[in-house]
Backbone bond lengths (Angstrom), bond angles and torsions (degrees), N, CA, C in turn:
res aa  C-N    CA-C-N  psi(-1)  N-CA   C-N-CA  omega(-1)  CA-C   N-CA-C  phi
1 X - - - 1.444 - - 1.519 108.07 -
2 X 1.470 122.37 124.48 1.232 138.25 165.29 1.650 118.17 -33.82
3 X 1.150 106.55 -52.45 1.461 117.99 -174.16 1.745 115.43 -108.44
4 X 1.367 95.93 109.17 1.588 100.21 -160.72 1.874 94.97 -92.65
5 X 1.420 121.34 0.35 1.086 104.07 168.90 1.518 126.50 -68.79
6 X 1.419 104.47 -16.06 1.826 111.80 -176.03 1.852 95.14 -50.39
7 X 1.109 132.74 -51.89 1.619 138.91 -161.53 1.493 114.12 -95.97
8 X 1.687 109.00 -7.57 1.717 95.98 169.58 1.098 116.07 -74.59
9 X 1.172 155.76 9.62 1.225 142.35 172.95 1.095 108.25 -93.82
10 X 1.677 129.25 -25.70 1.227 111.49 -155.52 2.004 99.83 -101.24
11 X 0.999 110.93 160.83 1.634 119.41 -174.38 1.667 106.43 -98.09
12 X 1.140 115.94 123.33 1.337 125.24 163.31 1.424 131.25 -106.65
13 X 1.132 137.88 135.35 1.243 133.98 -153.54 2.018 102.38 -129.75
14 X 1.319 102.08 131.51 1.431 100.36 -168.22 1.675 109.31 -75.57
15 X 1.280 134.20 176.10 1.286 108.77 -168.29 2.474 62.16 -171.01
16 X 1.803 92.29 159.60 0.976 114.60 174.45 1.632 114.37 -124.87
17 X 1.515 118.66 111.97 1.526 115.91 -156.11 2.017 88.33 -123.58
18 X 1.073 106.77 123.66 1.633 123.46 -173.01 1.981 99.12 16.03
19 X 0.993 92.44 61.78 1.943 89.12 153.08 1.634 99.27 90.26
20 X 1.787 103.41 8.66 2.105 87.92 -179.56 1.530 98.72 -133.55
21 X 0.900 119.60 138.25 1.691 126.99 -169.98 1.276 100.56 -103.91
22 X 1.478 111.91 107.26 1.634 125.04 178.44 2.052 118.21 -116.95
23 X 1.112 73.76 172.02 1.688 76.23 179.46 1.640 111.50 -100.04
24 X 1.296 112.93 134.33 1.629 113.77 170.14 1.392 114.55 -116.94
25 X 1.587 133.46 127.70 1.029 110.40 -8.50 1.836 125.56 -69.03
26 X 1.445 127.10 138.95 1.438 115.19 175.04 1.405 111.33 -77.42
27 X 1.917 104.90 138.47 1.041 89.67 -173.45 1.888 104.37 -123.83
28 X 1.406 104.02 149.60 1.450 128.63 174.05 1.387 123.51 -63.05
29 X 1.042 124.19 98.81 1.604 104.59 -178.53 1.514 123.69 -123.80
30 X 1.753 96.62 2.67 1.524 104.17 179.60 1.384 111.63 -144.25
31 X 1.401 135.81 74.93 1.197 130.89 -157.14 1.915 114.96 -129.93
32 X 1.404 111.96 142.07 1.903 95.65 159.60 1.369 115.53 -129.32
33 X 1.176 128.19 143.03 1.290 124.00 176.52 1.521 123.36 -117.81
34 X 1.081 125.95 128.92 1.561 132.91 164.54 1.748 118.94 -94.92
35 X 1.174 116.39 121.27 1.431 133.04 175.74 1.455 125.34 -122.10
36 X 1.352 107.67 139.58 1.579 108.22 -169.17 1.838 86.52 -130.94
37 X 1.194 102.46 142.45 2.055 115.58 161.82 1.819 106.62 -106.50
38 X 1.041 114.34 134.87 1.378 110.22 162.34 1.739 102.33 -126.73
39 X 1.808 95.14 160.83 1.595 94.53 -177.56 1.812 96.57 -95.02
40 X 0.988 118.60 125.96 1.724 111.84 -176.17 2.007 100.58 -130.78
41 X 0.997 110.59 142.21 1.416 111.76 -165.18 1.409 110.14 -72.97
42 X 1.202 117.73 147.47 1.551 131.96 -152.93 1.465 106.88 -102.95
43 X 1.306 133.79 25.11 1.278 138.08 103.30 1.585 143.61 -53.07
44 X 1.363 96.74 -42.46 1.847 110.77 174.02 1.572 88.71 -78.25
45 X 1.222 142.94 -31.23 1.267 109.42 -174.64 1.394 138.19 -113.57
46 X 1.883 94.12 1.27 1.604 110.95 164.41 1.772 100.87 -84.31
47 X 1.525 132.70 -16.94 1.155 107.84 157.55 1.402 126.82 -90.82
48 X 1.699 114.99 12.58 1.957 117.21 177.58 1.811 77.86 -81.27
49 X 1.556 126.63 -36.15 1.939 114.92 -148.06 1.806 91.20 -61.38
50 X 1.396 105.07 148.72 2.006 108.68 172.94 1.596 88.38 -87.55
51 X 1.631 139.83 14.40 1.552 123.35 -173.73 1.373 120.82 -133.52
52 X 1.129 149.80 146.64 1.021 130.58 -140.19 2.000 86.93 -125.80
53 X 1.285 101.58 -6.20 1.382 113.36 176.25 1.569 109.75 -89.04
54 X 1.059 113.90 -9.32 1.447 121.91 -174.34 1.480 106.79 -110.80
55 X 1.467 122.23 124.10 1.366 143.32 -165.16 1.430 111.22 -119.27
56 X 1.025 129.27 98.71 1.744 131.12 173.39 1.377 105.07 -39.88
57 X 1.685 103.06 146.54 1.839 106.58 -162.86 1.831 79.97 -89.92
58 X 1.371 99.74 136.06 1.580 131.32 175.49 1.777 100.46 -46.36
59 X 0.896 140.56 123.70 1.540 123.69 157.65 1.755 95.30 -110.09
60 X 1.236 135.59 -12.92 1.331 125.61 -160.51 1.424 87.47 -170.34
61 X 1.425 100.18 176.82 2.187 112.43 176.32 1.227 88.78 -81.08
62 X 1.136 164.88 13.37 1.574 135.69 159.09 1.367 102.00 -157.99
63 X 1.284 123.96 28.65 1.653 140.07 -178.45 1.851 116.25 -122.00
64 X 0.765 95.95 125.12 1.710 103.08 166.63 1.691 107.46 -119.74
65 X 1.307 121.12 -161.90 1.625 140.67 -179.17 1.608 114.64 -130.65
66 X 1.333 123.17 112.73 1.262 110.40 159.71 1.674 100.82 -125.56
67 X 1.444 105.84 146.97 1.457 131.96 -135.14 1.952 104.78 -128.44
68 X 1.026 131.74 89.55 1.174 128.92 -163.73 1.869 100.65 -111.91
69 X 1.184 129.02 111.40 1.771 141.91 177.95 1.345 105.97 -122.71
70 X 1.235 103.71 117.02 1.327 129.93 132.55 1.841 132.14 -35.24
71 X 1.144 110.84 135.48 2.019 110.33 165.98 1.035 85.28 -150.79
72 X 1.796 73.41 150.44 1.724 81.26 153.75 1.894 87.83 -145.46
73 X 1.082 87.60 134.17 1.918 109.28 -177.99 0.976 116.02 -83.99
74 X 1.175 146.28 83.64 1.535 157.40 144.97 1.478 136.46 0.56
75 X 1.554 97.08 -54.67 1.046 125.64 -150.85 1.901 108.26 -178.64
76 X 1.541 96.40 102.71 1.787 77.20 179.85 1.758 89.81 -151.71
77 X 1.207 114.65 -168.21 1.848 119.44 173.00 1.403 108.26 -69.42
78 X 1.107 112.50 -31.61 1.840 108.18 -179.40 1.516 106.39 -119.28
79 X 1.388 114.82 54.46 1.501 114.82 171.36 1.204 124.49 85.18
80 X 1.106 115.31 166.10 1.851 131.37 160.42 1.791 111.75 -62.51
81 X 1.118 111.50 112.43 1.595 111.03 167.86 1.383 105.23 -152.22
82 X 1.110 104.35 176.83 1.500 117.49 -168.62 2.306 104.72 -146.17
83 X 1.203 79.36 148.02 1.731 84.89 -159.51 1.401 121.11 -135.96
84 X 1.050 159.71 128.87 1.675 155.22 175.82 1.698 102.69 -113.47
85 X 1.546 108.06 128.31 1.252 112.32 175.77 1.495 117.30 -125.45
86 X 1.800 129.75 108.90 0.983 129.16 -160.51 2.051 101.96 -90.59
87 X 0.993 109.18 115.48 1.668 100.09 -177.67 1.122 112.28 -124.93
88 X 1.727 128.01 170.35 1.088 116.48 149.82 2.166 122.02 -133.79
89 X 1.223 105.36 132.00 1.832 89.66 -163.00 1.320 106.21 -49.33
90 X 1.148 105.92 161.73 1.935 115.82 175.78 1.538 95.56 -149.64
91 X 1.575 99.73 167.63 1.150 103.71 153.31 1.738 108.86 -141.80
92 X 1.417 124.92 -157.70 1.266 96.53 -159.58 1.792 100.70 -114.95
93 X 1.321 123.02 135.39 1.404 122.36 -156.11 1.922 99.91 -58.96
94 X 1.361 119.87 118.01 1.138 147.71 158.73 1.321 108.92 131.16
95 X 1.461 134.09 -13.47 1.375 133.39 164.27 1.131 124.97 -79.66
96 X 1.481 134.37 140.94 1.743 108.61 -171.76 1.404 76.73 -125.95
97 X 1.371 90.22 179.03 1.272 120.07 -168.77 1.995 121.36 -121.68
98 X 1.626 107.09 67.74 1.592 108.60 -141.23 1.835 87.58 -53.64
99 X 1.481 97.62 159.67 1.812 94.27 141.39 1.623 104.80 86.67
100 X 1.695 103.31 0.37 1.591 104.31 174.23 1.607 129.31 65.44
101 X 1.444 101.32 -175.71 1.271 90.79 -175.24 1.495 131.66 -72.01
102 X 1.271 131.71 -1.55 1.446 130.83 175.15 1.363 82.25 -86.27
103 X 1.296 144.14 -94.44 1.876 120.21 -168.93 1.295 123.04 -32.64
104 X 1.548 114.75 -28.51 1.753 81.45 173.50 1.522 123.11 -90.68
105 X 1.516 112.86 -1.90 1.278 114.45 -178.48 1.803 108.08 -94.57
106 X 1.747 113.77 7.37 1.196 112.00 158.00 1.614 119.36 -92.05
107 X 1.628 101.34 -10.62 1.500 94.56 -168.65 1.537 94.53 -100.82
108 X 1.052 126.64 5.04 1.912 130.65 159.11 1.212 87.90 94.04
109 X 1.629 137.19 57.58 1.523 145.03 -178.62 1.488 93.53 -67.05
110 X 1.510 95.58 166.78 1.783 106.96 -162.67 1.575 97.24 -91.75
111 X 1.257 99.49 -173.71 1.606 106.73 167.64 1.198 91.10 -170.93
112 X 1.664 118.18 151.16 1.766 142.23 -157.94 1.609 82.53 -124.75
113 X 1.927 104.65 116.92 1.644 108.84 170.09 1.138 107.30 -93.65
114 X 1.511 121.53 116.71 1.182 112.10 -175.50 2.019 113.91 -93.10
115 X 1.458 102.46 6.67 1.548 97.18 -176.50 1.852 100.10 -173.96
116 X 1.530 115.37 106.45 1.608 129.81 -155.63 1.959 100.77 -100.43
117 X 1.330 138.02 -1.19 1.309 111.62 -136.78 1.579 97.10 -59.28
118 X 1.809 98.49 143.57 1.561 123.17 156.46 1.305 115.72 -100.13
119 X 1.501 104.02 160.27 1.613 114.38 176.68 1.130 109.33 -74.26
120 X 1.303 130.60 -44.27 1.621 133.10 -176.52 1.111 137.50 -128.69
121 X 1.227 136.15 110.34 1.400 159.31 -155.37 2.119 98.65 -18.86
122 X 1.467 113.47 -62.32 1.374 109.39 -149.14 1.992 78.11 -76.16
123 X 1.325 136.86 15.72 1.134 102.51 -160.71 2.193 80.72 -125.43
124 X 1.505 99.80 5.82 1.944 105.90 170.33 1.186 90.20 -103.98
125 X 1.526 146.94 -41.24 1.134 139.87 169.38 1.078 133.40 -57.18
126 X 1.411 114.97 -28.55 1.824 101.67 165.41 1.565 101.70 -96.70
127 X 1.285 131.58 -22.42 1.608 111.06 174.71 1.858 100.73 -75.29
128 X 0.838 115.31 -22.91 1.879 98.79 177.45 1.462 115.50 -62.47
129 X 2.069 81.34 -60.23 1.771 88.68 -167.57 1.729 120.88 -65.28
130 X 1.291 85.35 -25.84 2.198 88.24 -171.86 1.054 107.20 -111.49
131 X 1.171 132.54 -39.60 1.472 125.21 160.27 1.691 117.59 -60.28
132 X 1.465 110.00 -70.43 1.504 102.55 -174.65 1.601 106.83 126.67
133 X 1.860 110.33 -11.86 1.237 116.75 164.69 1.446 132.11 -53.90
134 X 1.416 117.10 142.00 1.624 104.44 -169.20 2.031 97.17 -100.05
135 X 1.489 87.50 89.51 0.868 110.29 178.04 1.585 109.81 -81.56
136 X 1.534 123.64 161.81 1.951 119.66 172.53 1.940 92.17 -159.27
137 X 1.411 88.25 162.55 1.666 86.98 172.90 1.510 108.56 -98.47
138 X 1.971 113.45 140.71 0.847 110.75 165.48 1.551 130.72 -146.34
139 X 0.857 128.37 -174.58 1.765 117.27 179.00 1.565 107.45 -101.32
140 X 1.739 83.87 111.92 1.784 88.37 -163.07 1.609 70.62 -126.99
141 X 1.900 101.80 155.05 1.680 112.76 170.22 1.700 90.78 -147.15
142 X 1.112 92.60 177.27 1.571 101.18 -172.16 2.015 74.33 -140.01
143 X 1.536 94.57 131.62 1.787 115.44 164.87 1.600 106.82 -109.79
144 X 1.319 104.37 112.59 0.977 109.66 164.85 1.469 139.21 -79.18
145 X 1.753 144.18 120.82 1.093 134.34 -146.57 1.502 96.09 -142.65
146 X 1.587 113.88 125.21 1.352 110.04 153.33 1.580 142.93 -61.68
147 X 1.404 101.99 -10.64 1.702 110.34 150.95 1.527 123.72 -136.68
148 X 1.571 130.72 -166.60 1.092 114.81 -169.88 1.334 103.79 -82.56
């Protein structure tokens, strides 16, 4: 990012996560992302959840959403990497969620990742260790094409 004033204000504090010294909060300043939703039935995907407290967000009577995005990181506190995140929204069994999915994606509704690979180790190590994502390392590239 051109303008490094967007992040002076805010304070970051260094923190040491299995052997890589990062910044918290880390910050992003050069990134693109691609995202796809599919409607996949809400049986196949309350048995992908590991929780039995966790309920796939309804899109239909026998439909849920699982949500698979792409990055690729540019430019961030712990390097250039690139990442694919397979998820699916939930919410948590006894809370509903009135008003569907455009309200819950205003109230910053959760989503359960069920599969993270990163390109580079310190960038599976801070989504495992501090996040809790089941993050792994993998050989991810982004091809770049002047048409589709």
């Amino acid at each position: 990012m051109e303008d490094a004033q967007f992040f002076a204000q805010i304070p970051q504090t260094e923190m040491e996560v299995s052997g890589f010294t990062t910044k918290i909060p880390c910050f992003y300043r050069d990134m693109r992302i691609v995202a796809a939703s599919f409607w996949a039935p809400l049986r196949a995907l309350q048995a992908a959840l590991r929780s039995d407290r966790l309920r796939p967000l309804r899109a239909g009577p026998r439909h849920g959403i699982a949500t698979i995005t792409a990055y690729e990181t540019r430019d961030s506190d712990i390097g250039a990497y690139s990442s694919v995140s397979i998820e699916i929204p939930v919410s948590i069994r006894g809370h509903t969620t009135p008003g569907g999915v455009m309200r819950y994606r205003r109230r910053g509704g959760m989503v359960h990742s069920l599969s993270m690979p990163k390109s580079t180790e310190i960038a599976v190590v801070t989504a495992r260790d501090i996040f809790g994502f089941p993050a792994r390392l993998a050989d991810l590239q982004w091809d770049d094409h002047d048409t589709w």
